[in-house]
ZAZAKE-979627 format. One line per field, with one value per atom (N, C-alpha, C, O): y, z, x. Coordinates in nm, 3 decimals. Layout:
N
y	c(Y/...)
z	c(Z/...)
x	c(X/...)
//
This chain:
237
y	c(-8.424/-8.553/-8.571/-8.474/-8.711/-8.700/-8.817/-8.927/-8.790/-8.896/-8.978/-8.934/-9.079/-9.180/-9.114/-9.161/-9.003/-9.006/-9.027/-9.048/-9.022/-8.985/-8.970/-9.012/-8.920/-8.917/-9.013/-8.994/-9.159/-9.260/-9.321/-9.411/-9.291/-9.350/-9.296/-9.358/-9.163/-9.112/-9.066/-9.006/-9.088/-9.059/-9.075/-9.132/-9.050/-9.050/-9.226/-9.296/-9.286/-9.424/-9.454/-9.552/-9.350/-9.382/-9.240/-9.158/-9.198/-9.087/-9.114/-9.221/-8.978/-8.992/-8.946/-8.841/-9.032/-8.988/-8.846/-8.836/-8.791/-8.690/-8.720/-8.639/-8.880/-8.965/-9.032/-9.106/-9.024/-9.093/-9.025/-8.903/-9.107/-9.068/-9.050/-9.158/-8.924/-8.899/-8.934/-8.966/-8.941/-8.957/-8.860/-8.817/-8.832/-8.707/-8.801/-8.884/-8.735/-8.812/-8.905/-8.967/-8.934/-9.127/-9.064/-8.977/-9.090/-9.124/-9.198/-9.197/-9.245/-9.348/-9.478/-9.585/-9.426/-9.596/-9.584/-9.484/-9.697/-9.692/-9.617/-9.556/-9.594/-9.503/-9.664/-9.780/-9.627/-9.755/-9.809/-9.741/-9.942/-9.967/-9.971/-9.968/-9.976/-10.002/-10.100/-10.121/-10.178/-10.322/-10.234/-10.205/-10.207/-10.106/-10.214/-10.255/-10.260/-10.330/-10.273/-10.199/-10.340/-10.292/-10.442/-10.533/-10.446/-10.604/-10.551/-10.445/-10.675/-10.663/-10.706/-10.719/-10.725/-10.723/-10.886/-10.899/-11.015/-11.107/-11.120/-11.237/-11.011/-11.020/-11.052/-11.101/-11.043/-11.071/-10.999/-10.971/-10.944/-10.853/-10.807/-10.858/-10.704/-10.641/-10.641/-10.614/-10.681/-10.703/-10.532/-10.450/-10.487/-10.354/-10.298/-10.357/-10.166/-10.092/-10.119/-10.052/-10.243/-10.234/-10.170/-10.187/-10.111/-10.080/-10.157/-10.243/-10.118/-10.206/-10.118/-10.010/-10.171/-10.092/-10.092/-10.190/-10.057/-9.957/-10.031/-9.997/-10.118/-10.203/-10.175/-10.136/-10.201/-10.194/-10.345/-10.358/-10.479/-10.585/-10.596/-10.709/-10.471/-10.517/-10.382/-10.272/-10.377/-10.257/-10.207/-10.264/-10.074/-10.012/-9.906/-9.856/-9.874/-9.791/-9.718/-9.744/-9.561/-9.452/-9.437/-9.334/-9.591/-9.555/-9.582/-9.637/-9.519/-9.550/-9.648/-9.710/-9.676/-9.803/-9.826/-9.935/-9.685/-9.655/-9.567/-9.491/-9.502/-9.408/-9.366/-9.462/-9.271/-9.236/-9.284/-9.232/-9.335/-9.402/-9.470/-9.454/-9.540/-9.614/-9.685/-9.647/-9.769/-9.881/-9.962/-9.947/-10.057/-10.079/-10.040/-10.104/-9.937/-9.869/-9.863/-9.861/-9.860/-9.839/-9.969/-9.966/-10.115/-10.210/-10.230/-10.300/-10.214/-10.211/-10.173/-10.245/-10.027/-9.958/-9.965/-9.907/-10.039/-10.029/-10.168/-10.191/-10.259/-10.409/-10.549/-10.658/-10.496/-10.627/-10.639/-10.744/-10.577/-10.642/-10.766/-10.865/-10.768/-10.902/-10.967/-11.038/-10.947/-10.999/-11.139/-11.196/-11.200/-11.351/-11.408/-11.531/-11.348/-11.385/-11.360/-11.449/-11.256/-11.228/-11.107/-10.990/-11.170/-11.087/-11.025/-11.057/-10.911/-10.773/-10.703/-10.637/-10.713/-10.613/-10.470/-10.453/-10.407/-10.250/-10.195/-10.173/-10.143/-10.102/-9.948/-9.901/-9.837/-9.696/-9.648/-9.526/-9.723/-9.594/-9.576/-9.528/-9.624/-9.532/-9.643/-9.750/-9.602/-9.662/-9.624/-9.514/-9.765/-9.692/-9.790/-9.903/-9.773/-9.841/-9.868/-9.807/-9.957/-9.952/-9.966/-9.999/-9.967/-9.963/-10.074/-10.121/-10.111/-10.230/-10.178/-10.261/-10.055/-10.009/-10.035/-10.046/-10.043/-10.036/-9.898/-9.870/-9.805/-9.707/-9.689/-9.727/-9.641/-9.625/-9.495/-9.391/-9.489/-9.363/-9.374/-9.471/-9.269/-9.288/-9.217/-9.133/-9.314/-9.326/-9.209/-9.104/-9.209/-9.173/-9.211/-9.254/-9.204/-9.263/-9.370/-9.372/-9.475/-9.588/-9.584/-9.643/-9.467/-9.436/-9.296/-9.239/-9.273/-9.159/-9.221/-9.179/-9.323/-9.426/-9.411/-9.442/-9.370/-9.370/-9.544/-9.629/-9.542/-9.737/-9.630/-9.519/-9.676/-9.641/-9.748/-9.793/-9.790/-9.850/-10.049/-10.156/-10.001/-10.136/-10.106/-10.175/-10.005/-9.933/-9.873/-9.758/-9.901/-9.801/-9.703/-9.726/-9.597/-9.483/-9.363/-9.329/-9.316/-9.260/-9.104/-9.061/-9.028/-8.877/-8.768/-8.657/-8.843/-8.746/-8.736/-8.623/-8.862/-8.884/-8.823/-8.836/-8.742/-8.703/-8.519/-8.423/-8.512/-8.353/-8.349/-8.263/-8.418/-8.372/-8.374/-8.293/-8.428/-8.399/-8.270/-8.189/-8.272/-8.118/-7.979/-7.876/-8.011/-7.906/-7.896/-7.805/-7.993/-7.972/-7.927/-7.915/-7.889/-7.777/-7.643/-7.601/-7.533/-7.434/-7.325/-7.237/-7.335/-7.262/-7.316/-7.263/-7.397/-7.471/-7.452/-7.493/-7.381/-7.365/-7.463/-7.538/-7.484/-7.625/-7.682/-7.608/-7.844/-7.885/-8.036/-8.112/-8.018/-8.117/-8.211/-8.165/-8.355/-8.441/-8.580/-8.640/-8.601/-8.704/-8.741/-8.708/-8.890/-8.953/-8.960/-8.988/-8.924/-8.943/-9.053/-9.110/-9.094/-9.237/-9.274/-9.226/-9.360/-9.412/-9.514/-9.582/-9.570/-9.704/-9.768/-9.878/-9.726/-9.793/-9.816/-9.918/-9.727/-9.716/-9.758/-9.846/-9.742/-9.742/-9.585/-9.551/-9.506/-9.405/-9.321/-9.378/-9.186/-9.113/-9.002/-8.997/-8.913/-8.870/-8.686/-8.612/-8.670/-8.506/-8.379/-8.360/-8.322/-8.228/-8.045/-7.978/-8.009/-7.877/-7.834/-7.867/-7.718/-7.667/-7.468/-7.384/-7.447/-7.314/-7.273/-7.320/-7.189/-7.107/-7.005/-6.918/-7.041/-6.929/-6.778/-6.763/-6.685/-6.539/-6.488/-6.469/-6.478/-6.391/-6.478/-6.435/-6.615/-6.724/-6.708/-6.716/-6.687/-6.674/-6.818/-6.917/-6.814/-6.950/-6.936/-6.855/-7.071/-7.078/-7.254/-7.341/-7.271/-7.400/-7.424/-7.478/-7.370/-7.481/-7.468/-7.583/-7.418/-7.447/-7.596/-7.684/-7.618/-7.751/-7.877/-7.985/-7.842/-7.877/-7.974/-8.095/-7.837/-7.865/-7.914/-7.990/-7.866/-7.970/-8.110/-8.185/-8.139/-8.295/-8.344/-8.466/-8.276/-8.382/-8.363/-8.448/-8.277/-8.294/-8.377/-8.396/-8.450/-8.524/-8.693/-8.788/-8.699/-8.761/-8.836/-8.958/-8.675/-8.742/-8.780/-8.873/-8.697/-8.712/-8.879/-8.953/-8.953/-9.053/-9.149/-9.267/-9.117/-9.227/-9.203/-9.153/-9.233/-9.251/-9.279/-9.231/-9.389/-9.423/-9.286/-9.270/-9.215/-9.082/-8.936/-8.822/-8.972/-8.871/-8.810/-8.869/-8.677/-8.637/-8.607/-8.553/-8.637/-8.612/-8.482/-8.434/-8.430/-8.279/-8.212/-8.248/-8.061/-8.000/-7.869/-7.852/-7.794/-7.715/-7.635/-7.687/-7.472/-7.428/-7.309/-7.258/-7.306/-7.232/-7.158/-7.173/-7.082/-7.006/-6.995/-6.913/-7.165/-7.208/-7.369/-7.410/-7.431/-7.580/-7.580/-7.507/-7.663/-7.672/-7.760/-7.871/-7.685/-7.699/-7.724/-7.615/-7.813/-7.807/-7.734/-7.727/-7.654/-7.595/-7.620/-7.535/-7.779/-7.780/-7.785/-7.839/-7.737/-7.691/-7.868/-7.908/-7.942/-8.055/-8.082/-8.090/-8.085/-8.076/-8.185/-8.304/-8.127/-8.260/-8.237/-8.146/-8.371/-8.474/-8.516/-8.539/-8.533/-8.615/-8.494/-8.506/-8.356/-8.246/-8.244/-8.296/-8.204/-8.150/-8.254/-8.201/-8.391/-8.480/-8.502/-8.559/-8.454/-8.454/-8.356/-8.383/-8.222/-8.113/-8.099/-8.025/-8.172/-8.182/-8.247/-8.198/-8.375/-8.427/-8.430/-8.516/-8.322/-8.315/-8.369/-8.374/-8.448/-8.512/-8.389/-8.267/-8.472/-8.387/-8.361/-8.466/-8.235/-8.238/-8.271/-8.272/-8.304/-8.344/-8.223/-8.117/-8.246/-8.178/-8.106/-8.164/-7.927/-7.842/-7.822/-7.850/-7.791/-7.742/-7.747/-7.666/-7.800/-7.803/-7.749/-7.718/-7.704/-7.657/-7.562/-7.551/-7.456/-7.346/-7.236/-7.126/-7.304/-7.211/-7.243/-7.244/-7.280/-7.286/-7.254/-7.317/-7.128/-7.041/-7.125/-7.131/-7.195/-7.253/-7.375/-7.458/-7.409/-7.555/-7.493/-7.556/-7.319/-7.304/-7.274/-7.227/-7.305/-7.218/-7.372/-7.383/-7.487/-7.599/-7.635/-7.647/-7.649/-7.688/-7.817/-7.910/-7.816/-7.969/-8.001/-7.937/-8.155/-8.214/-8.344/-8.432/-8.323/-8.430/-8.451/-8.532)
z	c(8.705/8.749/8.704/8.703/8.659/8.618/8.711/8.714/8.771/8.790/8.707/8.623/8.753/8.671/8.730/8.839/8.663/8.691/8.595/8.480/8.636/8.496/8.543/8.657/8.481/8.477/8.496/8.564/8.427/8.451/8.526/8.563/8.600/8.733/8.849/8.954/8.841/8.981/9.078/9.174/9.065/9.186/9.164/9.056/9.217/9.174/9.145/9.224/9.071/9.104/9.137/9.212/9.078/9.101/9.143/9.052/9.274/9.282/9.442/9.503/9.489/9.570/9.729/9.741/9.827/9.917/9.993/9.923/10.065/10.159/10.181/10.181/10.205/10.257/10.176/10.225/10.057/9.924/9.877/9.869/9.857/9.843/9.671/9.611/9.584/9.470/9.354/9.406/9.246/9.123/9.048/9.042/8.997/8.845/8.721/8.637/8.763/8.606/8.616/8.526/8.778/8.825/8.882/8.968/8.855/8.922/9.079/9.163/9.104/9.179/9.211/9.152/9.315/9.344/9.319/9.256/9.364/9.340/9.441/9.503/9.484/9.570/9.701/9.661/9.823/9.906/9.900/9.944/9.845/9.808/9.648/9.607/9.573/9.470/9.408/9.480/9.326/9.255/9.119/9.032/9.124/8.935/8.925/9.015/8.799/8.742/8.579/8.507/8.558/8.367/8.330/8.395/8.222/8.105/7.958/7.902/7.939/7.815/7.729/7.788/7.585/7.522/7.566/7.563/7.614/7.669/7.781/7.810/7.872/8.052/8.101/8.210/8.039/8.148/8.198/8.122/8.341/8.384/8.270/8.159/8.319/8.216/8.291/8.411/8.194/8.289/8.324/8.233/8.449/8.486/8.363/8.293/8.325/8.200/8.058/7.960/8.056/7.958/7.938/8.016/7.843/7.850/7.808/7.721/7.876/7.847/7.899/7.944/7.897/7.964/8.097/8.160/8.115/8.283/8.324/8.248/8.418/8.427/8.587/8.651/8.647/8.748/8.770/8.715/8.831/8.867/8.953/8.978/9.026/9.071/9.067/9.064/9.067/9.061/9.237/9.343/9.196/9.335/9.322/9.226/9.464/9.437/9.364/9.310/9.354/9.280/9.088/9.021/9.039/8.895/8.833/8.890/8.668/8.647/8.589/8.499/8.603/8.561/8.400/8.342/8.339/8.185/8.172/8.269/7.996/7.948/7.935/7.932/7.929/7.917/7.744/7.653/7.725/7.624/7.531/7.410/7.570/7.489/7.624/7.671/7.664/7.738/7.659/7.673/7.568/7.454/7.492/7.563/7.444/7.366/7.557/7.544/7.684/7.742/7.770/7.793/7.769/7.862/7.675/7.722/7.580/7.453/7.521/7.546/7.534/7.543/7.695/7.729/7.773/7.920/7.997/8.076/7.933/8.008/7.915/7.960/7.749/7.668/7.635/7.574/7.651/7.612/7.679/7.620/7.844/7.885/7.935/8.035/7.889/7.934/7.946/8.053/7.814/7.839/7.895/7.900/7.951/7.996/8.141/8.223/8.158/8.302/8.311/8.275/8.375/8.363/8.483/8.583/8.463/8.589/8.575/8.671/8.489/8.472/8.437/8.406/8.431/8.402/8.364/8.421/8.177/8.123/8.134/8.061/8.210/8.195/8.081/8.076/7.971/7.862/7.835/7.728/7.958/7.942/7.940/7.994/7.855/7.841/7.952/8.007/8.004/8.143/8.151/8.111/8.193/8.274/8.391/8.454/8.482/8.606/8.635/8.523/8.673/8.714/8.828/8.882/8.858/8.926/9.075/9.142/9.102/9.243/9.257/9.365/9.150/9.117/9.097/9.110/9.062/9.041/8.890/8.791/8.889/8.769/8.675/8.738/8.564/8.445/8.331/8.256/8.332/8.225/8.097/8.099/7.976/7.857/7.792/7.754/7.782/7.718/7.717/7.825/7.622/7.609/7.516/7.463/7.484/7.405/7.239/7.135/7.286/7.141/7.085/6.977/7.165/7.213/7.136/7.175/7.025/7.039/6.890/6.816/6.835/6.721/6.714/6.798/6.614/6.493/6.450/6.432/6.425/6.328/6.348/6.446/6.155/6.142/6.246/6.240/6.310/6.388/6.542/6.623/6.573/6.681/6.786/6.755/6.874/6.948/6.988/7.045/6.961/7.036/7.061/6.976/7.203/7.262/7.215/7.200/7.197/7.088/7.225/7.208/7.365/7.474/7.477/7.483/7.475/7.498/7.364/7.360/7.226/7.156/7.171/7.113/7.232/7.272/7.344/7.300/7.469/7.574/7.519/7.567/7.465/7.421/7.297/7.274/7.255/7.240/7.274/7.227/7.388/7.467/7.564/7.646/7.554/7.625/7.597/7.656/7.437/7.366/7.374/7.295/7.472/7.524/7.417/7.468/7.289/7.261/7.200/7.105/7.246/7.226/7.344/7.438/7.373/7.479/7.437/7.529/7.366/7.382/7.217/7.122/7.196/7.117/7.073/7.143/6.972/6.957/6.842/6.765/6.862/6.738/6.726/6.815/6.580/6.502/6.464/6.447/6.413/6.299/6.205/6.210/6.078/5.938/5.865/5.868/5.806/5.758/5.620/5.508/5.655/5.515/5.504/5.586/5.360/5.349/5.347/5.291/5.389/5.428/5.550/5.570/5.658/5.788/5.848/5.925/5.857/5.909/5.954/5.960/5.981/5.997/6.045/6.123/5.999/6.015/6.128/6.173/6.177/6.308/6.257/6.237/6.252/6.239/6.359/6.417/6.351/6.495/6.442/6.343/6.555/6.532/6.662/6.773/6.612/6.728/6.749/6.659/6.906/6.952/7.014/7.122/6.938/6.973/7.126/7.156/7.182/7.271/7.221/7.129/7.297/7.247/7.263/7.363/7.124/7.083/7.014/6.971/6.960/6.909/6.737/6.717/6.654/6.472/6.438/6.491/6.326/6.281/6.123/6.031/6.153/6.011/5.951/6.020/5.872/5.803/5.910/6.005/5.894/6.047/6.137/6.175/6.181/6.318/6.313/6.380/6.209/6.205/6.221/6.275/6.168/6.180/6.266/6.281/6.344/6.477/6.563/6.642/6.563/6.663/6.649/6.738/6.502/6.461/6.497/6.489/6.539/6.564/6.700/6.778/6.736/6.884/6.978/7.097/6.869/6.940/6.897/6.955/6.787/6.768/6.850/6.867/6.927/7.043/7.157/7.224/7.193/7.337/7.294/7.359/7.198/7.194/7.119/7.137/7.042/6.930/6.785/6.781/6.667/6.528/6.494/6.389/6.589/6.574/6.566/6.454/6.636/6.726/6.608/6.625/6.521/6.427/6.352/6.251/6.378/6.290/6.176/6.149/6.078/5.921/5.852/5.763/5.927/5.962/6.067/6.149/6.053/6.189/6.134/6.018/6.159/6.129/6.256/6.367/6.224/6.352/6.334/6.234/6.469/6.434/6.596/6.663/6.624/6.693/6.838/6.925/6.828/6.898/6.836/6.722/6.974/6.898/7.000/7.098/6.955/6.975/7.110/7.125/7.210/7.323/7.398/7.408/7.477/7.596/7.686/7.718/7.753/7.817/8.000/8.087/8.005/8.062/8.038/8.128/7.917/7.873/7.825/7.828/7.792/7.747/7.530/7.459/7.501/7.344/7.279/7.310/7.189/7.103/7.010/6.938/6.983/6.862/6.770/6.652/6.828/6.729/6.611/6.494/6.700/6.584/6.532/6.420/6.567/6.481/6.411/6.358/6.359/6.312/6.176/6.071/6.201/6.101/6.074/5.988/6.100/6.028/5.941/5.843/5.960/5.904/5.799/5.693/5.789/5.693/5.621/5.546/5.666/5.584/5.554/5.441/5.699/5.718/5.785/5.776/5.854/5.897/6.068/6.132/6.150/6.248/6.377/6.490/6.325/6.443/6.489/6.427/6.632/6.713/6.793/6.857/6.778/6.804/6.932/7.014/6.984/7.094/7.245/7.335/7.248/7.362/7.368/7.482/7.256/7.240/7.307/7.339/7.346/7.473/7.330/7.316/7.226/7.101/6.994/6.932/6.928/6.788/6.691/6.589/6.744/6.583/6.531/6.416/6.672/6.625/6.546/6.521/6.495/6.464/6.271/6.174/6.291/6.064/6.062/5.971/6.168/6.133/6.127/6.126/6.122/6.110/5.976/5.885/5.971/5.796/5.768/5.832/5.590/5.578/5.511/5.418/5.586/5.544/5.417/5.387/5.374/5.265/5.160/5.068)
x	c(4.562/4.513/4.369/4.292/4.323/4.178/4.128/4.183/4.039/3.937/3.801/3.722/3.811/3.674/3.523/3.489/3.423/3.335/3.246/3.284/3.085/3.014/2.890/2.870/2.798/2.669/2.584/2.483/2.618/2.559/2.585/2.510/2.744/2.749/2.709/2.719/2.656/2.631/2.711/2.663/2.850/2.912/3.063/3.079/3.167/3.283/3.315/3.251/3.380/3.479/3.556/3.564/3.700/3.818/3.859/3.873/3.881/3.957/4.050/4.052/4.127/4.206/4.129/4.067/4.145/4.087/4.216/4.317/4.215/4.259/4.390/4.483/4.398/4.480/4.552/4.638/4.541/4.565/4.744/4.763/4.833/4.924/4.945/4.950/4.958/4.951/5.043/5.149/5.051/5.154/5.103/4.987/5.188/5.155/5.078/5.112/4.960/4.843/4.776/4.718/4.779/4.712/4.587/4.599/4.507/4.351/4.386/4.296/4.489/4.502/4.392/4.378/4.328/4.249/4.141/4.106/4.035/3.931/3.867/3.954/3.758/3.689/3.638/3.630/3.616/3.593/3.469/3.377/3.442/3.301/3.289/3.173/3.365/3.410/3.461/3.559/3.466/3.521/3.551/3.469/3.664/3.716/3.807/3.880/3.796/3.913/3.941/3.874/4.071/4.078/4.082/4.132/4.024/3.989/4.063/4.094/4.067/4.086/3.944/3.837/3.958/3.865/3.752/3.630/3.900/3.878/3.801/3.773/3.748/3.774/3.832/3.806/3.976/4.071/4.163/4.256/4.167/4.284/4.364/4.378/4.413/4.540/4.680/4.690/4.804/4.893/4.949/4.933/5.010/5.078/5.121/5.203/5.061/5.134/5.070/5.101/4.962/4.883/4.732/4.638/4.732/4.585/4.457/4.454/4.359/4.235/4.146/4.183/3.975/3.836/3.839/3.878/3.826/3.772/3.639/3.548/3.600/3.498/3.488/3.585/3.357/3.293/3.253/3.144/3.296/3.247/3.154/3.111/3.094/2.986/2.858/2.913/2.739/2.677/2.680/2.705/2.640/2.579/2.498/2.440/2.508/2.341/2.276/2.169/2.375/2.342/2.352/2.362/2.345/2.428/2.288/2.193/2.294/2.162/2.071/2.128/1.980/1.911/1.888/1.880/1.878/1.842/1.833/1.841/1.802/1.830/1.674/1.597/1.631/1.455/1.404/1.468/1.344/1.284/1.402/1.385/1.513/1.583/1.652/1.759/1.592/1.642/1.798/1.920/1.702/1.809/1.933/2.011/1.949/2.096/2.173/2.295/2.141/2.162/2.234/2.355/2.147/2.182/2.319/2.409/2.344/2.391/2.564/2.661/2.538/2.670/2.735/2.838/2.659/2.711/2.757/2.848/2.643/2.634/2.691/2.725/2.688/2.628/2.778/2.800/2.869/3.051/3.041/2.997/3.092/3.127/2.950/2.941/2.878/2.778/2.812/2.835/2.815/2.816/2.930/2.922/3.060/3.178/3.135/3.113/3.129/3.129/3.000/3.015/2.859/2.773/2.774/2.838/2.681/2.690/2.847/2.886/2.911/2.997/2.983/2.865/3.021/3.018/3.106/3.213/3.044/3.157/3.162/3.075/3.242/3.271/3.311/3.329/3.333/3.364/3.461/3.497/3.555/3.753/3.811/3.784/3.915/4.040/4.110/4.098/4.227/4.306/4.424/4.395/4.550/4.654/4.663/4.577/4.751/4.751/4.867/4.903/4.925/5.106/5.101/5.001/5.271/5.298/5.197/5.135/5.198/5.124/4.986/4.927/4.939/4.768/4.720/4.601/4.820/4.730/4.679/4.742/4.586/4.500/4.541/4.561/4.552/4.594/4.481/4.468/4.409/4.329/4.437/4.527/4.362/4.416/4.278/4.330/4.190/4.112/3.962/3.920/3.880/3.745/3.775/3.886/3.675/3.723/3.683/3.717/3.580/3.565/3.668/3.655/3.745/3.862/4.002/4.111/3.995/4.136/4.164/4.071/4.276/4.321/4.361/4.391/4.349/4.417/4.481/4.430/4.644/4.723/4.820/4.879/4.814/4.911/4.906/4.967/4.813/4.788/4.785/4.722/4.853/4.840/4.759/4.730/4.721/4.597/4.683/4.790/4.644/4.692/4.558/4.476/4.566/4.475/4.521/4.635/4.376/4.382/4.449/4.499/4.433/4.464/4.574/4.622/4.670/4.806/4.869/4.991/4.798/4.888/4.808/4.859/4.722/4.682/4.781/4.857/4.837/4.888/5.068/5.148/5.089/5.224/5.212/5.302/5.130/5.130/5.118/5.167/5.021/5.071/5.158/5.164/5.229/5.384/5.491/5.599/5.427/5.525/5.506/5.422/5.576/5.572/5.489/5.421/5.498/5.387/5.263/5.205/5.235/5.062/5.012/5.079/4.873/4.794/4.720/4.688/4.692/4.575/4.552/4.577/4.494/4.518/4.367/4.300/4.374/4.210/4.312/4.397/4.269/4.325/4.212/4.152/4.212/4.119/4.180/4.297/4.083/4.189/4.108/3.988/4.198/4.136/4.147/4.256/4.068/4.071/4.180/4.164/4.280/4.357/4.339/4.278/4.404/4.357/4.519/4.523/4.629/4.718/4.762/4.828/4.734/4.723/4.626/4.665/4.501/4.356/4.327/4.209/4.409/4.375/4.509/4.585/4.540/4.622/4.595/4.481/4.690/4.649/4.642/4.738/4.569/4.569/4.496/4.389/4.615/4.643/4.568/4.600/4.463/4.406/4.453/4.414/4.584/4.639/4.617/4.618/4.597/4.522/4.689/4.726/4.770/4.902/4.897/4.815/4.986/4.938/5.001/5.081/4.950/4.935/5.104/5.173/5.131/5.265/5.309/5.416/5.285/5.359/5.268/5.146/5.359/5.336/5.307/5.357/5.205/5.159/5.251/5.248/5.339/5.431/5.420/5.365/5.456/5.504/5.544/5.487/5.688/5.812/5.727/5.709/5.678/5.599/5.557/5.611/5.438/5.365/5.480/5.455/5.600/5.661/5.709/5.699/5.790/5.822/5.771/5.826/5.612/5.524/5.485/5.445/5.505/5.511/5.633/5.644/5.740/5.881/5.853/5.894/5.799/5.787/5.725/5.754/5.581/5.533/5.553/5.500/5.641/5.694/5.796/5.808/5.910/5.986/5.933/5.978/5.809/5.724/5.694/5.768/5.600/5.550/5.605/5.573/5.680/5.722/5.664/5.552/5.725/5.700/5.598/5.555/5.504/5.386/5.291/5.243/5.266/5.215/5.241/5.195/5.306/5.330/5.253/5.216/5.205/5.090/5.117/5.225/5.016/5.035/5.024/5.094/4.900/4.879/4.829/4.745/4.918/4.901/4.812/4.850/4.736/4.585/4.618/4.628/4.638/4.658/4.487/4.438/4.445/4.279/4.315/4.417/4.202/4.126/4.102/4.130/4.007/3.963/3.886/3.868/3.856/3.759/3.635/3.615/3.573/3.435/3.422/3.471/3.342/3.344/3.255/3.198/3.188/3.050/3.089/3.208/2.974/2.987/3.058/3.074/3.088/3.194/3.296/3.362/3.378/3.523/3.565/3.681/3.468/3.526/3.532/3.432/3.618/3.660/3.595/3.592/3.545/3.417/3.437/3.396/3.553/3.654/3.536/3.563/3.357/3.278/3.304/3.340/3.267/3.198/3.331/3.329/3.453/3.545/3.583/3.680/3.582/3.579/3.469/3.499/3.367/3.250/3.296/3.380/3.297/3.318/3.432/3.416/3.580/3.713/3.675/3.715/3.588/3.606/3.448/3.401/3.395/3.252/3.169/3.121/3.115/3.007/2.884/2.892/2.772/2.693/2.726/2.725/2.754/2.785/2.727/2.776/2.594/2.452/2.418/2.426/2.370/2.328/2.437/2.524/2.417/2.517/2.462/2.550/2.370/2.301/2.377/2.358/2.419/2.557/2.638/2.674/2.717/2.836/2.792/2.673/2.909/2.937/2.968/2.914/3.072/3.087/3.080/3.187/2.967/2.915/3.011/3.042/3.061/3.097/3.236/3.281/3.294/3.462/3.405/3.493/3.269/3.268/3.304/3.347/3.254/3.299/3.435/3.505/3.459/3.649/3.714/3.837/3.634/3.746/3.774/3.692/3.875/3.906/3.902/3.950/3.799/3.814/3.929/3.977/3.998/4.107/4.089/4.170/3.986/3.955/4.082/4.073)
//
């Protein structure tokens, strides 16, 4: 189950109180004292089962005012989407669903979203059908840029211990997530490694293994928890 938090919000958004009756993979509600809605690119509601941004309609106390010497980029990436539609909104970052109940499913981050083919498809929803294949312990995916698709989906998969890295393997895990998600969801290539590049809260950073796959510059490593998995990624150029 994931909940809506963050740093810039201060405090949880969307999680389950004590009392909160659960679903497999729902954030469920909002937290009490909360206004969470999902928009579309329009501001307008999303209908049950579609995805859209994760928005806060009203502020409150603990979230933060700015970023330390770049105001800018703050009121940019947080406030200036629906500004002129609907101002004092608050954009979180995530992509999410809501079902006929109202409960909430995060999809991903929004900069987290494969284009293929015309398609949004979120990089979590094709990690997680990969590791729902009994021998994938864990799994990192980008998209690489085509010029007939907009971008193709390529899978860096971590085997769990006793499982041989073969051709058919890559294989198999491409028809697999193929059946989990659909044709759309089909990776082009599957890259089996080590390990991937990690903050030191165990969260997977798609920027670095993304620059590094396709041999750009990787920025600032200084976070990572393990440096060394960022030379073991192969470029897919």
């Amino acid at each position: 189950m994931k909940i809506i938090r963050g740093t810039e919000t201060g405090t949880f958004l969307v999680s389950p109180l004590p009392i909160t009756p659960l679903k497999p993979g729902s954030a469920t509600f909002s937290l009490p004292g909360f206004n969470i809605d999902i928009l579309d690119e329009d501001a307008n509601p999303v209908l049950p089962g579609t995805g859209g941004n994760i928005v806060s309609n009203t502020p409150w106390p603990s979230m933060l005012r700015a970023f330390y010497r770049d105001p800018e980029r703050y009121k940019k990436e947080y406030w200036q989407m629906y500004w002129e539609i609907r101002p004092g909104t608050y954009l979180a970052g995530d992509k999410a669903t809501k079902d006929k109940d109202g409960y909430f499913f995060i999809q991903g981050r929004i900069d987290d979203v494969l284009k293929v083919a015309g398609h949004r498809i979120s990089n979590a929803e094709v990690e997680s059908a990969l590791v729902s294949h009994p021998k994938v312990a864990e799994a990192a995916v980008i998209g690489k840029p085509d010029e007939v698709k907009g971008e193709v989906i390529v899978a860096f998969v971590i085997l769990r211990t006793g499982n041989q890295e073969s051709e058919d393997l890559k294989k198999e895990l491409a028809k697999h997530v193929r059946t989990v998600l659909g044709p759309v969801a089909y990776p082009e290539a599957v890259f089996f490694v080590k390990d991937v590049p990690k903050t030191r809260s165990g969260k997977i950073m798609r920027r670095v293994i993304k620059a590094k796959a396709l041999g750009n510059p990787t920025g600032d490593l200084s976070a990572l928890a393990n440096p060394d998995a960022v030379e073991a990624i192969p470029l897919i150029k």
